[in-house]
DRENPA-3360 file (N, C-alpha, C; in nm, 2 decimals, always signed):
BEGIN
1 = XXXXXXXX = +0.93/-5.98/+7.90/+1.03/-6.00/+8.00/+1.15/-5.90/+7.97 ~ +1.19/-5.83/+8.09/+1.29/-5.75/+8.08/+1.43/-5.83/+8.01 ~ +1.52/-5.75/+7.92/+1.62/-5.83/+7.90/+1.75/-5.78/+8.00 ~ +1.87/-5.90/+8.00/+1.93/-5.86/+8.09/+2.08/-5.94/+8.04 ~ +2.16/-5.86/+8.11/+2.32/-5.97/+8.06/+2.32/-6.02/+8.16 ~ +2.38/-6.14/+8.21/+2.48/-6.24/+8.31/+2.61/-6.21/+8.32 ~ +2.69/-6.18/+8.44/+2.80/-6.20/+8.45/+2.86/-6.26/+8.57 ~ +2.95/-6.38/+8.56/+2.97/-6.50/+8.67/+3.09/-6.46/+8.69;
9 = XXXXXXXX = +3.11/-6.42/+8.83/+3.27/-6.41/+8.86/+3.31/-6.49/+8.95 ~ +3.44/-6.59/+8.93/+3.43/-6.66/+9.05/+3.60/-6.57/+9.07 ~ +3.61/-6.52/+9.28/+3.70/-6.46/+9.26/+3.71/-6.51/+9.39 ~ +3.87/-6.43/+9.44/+3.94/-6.49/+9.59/+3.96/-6.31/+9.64 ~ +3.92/-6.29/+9.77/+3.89/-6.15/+9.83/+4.05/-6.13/+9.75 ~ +4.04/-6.01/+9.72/+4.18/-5.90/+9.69/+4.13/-5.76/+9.77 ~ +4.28/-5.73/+9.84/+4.22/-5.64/+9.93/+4.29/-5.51/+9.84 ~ +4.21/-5.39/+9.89/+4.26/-5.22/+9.82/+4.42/-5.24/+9.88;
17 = XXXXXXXX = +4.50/-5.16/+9.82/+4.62/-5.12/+9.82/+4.64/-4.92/+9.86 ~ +4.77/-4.94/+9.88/+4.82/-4.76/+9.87/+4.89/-4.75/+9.79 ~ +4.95/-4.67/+9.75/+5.08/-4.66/+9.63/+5.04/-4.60/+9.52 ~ +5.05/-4.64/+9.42/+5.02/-4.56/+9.28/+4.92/-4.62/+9.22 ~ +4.83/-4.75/+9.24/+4.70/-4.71/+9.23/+4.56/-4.66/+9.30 ~ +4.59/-4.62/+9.45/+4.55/-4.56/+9.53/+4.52/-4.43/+9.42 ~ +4.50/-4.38/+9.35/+4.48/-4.25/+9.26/+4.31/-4.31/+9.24 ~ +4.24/-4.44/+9.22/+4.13/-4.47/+9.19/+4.04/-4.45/+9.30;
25 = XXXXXXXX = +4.03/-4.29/+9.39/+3.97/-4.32/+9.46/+3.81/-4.33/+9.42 ~ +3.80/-4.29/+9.29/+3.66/-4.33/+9.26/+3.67/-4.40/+9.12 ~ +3.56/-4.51/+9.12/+3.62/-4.63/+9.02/+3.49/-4.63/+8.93 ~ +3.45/-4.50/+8.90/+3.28/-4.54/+8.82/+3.34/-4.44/+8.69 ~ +3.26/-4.49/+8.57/+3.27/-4.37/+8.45/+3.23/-4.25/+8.49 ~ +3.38/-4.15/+8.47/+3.34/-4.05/+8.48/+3.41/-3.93/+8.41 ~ +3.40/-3.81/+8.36/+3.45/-3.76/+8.32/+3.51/-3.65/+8.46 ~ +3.66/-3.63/+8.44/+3.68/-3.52/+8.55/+3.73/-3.43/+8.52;
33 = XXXXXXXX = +3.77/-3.33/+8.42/+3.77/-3.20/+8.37/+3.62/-3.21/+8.29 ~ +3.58/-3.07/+8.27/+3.52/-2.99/+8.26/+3.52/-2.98/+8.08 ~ +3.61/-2.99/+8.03/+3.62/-2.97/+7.85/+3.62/-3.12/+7.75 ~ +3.60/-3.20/+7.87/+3.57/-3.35/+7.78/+3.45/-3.35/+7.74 ~ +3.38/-3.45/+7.71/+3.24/-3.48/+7.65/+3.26/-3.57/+7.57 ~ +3.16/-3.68/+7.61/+3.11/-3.80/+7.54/+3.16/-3.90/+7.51 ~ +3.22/-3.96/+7.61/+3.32/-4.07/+7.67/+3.23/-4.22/+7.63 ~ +3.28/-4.26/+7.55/+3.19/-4.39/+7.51/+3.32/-4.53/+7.51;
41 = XXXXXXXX = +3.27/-4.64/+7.56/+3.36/-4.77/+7.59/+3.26/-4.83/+7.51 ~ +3.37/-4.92/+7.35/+3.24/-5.01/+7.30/+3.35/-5.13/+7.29 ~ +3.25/-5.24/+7.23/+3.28/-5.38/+7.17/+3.34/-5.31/+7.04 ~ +3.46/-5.34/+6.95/+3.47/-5.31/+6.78/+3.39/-5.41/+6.73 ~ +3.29/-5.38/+6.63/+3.22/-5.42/+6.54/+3.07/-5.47/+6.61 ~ +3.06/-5.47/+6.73/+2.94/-5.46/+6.82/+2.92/-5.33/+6.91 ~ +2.90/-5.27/+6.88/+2.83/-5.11/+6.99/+2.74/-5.17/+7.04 ~ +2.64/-5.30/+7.04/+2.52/-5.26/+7.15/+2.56/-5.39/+7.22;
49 = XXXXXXXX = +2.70/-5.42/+7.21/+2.76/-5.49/+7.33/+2.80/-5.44/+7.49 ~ +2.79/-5.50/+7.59/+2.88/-5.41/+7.71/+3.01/-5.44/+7.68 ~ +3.09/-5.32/+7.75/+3.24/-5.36/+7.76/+3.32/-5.47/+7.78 ~ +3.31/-5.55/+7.71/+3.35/-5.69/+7.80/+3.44/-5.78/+7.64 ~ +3.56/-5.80/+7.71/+3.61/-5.89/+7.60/+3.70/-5.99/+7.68 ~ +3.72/-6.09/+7.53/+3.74/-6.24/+7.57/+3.92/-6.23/+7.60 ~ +3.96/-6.23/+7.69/+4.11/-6.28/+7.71/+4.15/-6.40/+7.58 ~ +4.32/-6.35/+7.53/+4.32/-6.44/+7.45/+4.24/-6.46/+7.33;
57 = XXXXXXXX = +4.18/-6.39/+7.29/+4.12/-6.35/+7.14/+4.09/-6.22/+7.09 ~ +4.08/-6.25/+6.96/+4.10/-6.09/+6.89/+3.97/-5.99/+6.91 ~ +3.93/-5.99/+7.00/+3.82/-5.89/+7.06/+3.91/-5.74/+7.14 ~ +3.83/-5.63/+7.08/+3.93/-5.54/+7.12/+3.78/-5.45/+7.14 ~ +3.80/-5.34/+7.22/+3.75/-5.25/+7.30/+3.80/-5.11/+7.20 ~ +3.73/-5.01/+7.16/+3.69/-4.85/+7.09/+3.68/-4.78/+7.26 ~ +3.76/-4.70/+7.26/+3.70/-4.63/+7.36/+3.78/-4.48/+7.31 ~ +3.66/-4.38/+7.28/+3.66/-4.29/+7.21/+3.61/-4.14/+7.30;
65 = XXXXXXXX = +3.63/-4.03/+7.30/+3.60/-3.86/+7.39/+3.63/-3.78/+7.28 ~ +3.55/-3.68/+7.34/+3.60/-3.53/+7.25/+3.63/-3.49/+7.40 ~ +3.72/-3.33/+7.29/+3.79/-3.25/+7.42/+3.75/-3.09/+7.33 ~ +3.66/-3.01/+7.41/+3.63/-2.91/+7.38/+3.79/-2.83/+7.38 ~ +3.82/-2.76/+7.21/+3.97/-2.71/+7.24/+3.96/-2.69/+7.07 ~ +4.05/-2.59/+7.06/+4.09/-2.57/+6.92/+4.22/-2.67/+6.87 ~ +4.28/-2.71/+6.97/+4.41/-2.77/+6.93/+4.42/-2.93/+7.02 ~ +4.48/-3.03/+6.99/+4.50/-3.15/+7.03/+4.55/-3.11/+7.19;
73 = XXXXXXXX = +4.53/-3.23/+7.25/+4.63/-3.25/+7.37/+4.72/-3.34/+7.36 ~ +4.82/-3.39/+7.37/+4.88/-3.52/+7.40/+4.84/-3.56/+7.57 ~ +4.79/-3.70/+7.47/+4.68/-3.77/+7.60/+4.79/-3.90/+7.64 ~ +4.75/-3.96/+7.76/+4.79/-4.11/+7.77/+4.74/-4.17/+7.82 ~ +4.70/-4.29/+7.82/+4.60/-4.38/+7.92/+4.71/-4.54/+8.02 ~ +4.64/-4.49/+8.12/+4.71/-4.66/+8.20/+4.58/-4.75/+8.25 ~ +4.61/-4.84/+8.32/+4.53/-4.98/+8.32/+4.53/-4.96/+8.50 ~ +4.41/-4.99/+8.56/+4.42/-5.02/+8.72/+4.33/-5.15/+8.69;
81 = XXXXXXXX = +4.37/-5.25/+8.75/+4.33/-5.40/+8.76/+4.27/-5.36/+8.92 ~ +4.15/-5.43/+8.91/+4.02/-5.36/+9.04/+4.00/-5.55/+9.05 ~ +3.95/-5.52/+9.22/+3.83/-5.63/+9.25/+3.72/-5.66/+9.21 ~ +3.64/-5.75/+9.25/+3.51/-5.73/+9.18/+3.43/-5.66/+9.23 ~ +3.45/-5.56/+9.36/+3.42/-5.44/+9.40/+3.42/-5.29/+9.34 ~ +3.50/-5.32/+9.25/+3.59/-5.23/+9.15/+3.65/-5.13/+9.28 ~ +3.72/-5.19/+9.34/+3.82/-5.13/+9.40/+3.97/-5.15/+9.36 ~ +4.05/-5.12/+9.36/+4.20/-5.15/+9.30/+4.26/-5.28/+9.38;
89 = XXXXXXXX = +4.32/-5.37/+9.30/+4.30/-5.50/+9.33/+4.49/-5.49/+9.40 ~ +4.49/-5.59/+9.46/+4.67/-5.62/+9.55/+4.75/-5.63/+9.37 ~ +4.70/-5.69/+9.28/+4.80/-5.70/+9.16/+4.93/-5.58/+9.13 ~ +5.05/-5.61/+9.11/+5.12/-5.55/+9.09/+5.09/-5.51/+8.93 ~ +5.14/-5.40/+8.89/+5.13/-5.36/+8.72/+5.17/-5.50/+8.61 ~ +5.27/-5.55/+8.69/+5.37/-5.63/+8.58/+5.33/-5.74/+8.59 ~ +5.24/-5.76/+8.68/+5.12/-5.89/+8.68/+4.99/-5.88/+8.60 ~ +4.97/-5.81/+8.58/+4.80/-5.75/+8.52/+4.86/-5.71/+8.35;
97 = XXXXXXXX = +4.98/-5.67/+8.36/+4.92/-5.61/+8.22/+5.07/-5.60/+8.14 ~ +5.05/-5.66/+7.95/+5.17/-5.66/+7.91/+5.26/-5.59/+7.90 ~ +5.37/-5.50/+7.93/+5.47/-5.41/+7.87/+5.47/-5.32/+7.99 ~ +5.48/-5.22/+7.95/+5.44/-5.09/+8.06/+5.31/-5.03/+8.08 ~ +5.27/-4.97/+8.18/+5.11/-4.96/+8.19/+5.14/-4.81/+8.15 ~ +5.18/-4.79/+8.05/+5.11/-4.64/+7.96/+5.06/-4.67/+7.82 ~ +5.01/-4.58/+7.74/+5.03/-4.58/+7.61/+4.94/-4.47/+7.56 ~ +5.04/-4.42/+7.47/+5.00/-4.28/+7.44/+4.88/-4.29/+7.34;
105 = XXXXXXXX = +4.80/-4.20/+7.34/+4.67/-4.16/+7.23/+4.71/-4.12/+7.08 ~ +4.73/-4.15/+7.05/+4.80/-4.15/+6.86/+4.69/-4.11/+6.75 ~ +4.55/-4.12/+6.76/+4.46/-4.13/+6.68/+4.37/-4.00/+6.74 ~ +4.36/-3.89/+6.66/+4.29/-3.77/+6.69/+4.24/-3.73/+6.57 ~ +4.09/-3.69/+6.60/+4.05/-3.60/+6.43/+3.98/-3.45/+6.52 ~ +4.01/-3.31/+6.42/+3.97/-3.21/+6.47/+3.80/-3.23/+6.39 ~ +3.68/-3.15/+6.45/+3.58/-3.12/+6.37/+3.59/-3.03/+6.29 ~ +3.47/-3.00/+6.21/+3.44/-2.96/+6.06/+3.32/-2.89/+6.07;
113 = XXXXXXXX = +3.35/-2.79/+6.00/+3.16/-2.72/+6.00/+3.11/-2.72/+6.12 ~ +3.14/-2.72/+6.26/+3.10/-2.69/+6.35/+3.10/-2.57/+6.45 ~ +3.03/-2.53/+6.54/+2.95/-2.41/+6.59/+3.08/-2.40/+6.70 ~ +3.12/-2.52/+6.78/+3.20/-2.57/+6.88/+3.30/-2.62/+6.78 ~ +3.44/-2.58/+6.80/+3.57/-2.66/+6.81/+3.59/-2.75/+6.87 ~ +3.59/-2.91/+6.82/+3.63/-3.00/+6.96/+3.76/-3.11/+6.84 ~ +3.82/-3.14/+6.93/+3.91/-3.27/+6.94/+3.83/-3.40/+6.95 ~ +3.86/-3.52/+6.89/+3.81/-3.63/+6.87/+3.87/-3.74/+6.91;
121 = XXXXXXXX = +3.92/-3.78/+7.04/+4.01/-3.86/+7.02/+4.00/-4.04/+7.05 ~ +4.06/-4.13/+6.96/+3.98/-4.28/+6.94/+4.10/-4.30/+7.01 ~ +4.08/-4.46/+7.10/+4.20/-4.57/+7.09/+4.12/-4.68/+7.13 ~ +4.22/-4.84/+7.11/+4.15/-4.94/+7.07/+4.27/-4.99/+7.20 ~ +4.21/-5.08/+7.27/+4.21/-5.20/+7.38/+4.20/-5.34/+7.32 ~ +4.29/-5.43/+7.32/+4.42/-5.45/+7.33/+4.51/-5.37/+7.20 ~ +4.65/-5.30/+7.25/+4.69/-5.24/+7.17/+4.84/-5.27/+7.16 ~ +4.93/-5.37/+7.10/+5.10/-5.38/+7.08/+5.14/-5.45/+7.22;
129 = XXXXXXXX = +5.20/-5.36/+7.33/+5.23/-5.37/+7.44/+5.13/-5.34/+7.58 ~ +5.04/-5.28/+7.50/+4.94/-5.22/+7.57/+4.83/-5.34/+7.60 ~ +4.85/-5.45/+7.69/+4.77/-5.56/+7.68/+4.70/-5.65/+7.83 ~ +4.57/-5.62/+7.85/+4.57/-5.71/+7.99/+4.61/-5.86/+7.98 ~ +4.68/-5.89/+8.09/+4.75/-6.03/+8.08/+4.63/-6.13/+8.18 ~ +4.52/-6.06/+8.25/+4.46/-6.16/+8.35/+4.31/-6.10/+8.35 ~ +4.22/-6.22/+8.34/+4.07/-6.13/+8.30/+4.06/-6.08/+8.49 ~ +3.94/-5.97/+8.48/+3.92/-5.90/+8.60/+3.87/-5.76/+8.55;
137 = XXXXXXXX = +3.81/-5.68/+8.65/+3.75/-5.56/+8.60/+3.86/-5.49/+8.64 ~ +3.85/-5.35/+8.48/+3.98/-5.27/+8.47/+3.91/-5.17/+8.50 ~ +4.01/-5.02/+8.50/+3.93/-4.90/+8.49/+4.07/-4.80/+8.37 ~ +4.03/-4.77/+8.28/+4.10/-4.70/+8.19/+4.14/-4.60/+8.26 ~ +4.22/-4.46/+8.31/+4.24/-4.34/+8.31/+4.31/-4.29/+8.20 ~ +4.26/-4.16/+8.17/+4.30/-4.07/+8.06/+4.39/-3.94/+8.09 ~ +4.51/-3.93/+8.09/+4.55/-3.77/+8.19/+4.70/-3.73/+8.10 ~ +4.71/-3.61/+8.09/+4.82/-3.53/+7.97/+4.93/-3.58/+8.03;
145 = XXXXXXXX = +5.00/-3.60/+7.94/+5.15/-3.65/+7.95/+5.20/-3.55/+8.04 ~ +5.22/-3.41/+8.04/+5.26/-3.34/+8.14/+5.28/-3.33/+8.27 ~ +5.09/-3.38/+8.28/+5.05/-3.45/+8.44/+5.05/-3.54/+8.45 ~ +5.10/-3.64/+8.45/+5.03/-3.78/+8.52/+4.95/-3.79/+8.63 ~ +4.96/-3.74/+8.72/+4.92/-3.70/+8.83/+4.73/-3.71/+8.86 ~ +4.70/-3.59/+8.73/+4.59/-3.54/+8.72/+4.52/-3.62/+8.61 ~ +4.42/-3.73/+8.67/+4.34/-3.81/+8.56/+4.15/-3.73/+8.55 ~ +4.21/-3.71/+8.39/+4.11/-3.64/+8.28/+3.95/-3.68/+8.28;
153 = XXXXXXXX = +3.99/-3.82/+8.31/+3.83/-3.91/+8.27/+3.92/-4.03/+8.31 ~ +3.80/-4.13/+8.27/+3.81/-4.31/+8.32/+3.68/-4.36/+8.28 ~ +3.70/-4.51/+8.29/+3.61/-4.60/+8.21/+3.64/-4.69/+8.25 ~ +3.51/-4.78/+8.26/+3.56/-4.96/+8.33/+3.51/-5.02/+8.20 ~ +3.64/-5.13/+8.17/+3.55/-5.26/+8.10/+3.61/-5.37/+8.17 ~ +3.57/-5.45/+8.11/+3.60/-5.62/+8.19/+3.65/-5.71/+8.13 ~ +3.77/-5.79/+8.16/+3.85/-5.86/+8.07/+3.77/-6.04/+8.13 ~ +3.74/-6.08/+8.04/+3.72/-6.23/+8.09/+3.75/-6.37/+8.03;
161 = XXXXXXXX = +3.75/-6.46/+8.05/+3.79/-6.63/+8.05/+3.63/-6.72/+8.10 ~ +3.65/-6.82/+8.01/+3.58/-6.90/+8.02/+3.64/-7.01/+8.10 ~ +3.67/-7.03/+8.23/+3.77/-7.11/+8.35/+3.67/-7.29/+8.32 ~ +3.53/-7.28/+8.33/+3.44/-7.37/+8.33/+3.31/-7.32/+8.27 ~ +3.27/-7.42/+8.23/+3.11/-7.36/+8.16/+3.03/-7.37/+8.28 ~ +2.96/-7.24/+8.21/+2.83/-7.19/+8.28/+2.74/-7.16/+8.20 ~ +2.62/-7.22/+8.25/+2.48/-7.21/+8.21/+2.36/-7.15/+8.32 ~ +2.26/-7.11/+8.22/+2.22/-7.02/+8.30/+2.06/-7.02/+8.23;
169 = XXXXXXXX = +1.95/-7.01/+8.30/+1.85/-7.00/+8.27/+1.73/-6.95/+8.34 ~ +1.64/-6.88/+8.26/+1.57/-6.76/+8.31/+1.40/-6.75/+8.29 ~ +1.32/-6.76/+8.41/+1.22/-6.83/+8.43/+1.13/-6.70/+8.49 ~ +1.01/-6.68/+8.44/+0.89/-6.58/+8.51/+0.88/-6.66/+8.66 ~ +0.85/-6.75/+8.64/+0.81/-6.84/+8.78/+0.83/-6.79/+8.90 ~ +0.84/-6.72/+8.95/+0.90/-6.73/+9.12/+0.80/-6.72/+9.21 ~ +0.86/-6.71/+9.31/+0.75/-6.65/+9.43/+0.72/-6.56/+9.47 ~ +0.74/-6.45/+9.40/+0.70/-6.32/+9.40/+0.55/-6.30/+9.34;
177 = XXXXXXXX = +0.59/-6.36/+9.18/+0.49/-6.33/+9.11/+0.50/-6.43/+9.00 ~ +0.43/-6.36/+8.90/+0.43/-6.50/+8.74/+0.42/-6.41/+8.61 ~ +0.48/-6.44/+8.54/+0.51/-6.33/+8.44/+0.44/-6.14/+8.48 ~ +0.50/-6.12/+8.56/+0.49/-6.02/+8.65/+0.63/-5.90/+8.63 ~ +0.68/-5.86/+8.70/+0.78/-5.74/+8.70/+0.88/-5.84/+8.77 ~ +0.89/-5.96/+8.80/+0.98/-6.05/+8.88/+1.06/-6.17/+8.79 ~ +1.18/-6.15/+8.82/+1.25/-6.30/+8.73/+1.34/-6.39/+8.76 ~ +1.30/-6.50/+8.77/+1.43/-6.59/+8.85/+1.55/-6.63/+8.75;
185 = XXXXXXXX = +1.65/-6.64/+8.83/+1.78/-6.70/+8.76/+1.83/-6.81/+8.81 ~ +1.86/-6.92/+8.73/+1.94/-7.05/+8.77/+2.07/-7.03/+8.69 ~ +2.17/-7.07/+8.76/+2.27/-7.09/+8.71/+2.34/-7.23/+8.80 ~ +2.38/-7.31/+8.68/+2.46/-7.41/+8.67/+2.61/-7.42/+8.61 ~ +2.66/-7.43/+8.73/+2.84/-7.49/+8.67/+2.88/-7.57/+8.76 ~ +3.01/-7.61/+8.69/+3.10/-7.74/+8.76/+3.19/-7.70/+8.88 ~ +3.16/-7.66/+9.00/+3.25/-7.64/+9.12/+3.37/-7.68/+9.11 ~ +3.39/-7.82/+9.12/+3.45/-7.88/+9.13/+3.55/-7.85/+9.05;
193 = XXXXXXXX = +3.53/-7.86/+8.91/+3.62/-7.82/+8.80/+3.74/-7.72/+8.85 ~ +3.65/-7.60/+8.90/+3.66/-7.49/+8.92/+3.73/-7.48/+9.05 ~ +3.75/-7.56/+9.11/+3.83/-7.55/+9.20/+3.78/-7.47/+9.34 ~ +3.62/-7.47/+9.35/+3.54/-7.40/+9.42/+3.57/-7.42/+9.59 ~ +3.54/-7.35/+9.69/+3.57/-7.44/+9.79/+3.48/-7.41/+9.89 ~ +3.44/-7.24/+9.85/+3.33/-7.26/+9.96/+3.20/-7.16/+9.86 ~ +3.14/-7.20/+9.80/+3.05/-7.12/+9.67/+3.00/-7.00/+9.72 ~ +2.99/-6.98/+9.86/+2.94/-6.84/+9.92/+2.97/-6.77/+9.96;
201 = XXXXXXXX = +3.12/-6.78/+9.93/+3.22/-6.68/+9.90/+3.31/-6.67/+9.83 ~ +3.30/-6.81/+9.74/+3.46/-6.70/+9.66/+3.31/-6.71/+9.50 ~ +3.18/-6.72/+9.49/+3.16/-6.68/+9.39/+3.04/-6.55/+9.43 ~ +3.03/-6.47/+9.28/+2.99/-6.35/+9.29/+2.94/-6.32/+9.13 ~ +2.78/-6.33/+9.17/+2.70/-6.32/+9.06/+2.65/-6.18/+9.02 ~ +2.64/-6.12/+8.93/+2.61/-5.99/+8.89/+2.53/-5.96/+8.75 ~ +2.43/-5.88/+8.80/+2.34/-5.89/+8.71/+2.33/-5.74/+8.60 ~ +2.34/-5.74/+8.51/+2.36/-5.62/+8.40/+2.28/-5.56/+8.31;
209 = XXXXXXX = +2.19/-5.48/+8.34/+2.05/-5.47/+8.23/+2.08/-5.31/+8.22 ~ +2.05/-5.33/+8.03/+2.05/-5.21/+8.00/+2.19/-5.07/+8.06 ~ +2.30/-5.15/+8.06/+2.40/-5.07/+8.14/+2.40/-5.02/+8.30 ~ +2.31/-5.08/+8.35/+2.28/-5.05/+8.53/+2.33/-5.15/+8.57 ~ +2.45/-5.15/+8.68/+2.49/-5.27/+8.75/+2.40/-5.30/+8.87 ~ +2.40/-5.40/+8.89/+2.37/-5.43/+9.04/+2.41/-5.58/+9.08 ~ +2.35/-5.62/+9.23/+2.42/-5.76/+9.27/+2.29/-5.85/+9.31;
% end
């Protein structure tokens, strides 16, 4: 059986905005200059985790690039709070996230013995003031203090809460086929708890294998 993550969002439509997070017009990992390389978003102390940590506890996010260059850049990164569309959500900054939504890159190492000069640059999620206040899918941007303007690269991880338990369980059985290339999912939680009202729309199930999203 293929393995696979679960991820249970129960959410209320948030519609895109204009303004200053309108800059996300594209909301997928990507690098957008040309002299970055190797943009990695981890779990600390789990790498073969997905990006995903627990609101309210000491789980923190590595999200680490090189920048092809002989010399540092002064970097900075901000926070866009997205739907579960990963489109940029109605939240105001000072709703989503603690302090101010900047924070500068502080941790850089140059390479050694290499053919290529590159820049190394680490920072860690949740950081001081630098803190999501509401679980929801984020998207990091990376862009020089100079420009704000012009974002470098980006990265999504996902802030989450445990609102109600959910269970979930995973069965060859279906009507497709029987331990076959097909797999059913149950999932079980408390609506009600949950404050549910109409389950076929405000919940939104998402399936995660091997780093490929789909619905």
């Amino acid at each position: 059986m293929k393995l696979f993550t679960v991820f249970i969002y129960i959410f209320f439509a948030l519609l895109s905005v204009t303004g200053s997070q309108a800059i996300a017009s594209h909301t997928d990992n990507r690098i957008l200059h040309h002299s970055f390389r190797t943009l990695k978003t981890e779990v600390a102390n789990d790498f073969m985790s997905p990006p995903v940590v627990r609101l309210g506890t000491a789980d923190r996010l590595l999200v680490s690039f090189d920048e092809i260059a002989e010399d540092n850049r002064y970097l900075s990164v901000r926070l866009i709070h997205c739907d579960s569309d990963w489109k940029p959500s109605r939240l105001v900054e000072s709703e989503y996230i603690d302090g101010f939504n900047t924070m500068d890159i502080e941790d850089w190492a140059y390479s050694s013995n290499t053919f290529v000069h590159y820049v190394n640059y680490l920072l860690e999620i949740p950081s001081g003031n630098f803190a999501p206040l509401v679980s929801g899918n984020y998207i990091l941007q990376v862009y020089d203090r100079d420009e704000p303007d012009e974002t470098l690269l980006q990265t999504r991880f996902r802030v989450v809460e445990q609102s109600v338990p959910v269970s979930a369980v995973v069965t060859t059985r279906t009507d497709k086929g029987f331990n076959d290339r097909y797999q059913q999912l149950e999932i079980v939680l408390d609506g009600e708890r949950a404050g549910i009202g109409n389950p076929y729309q405000d919940i939104k199930v998402e399936i995660v294998q091997n780093g490929a999203e789909g619905q």
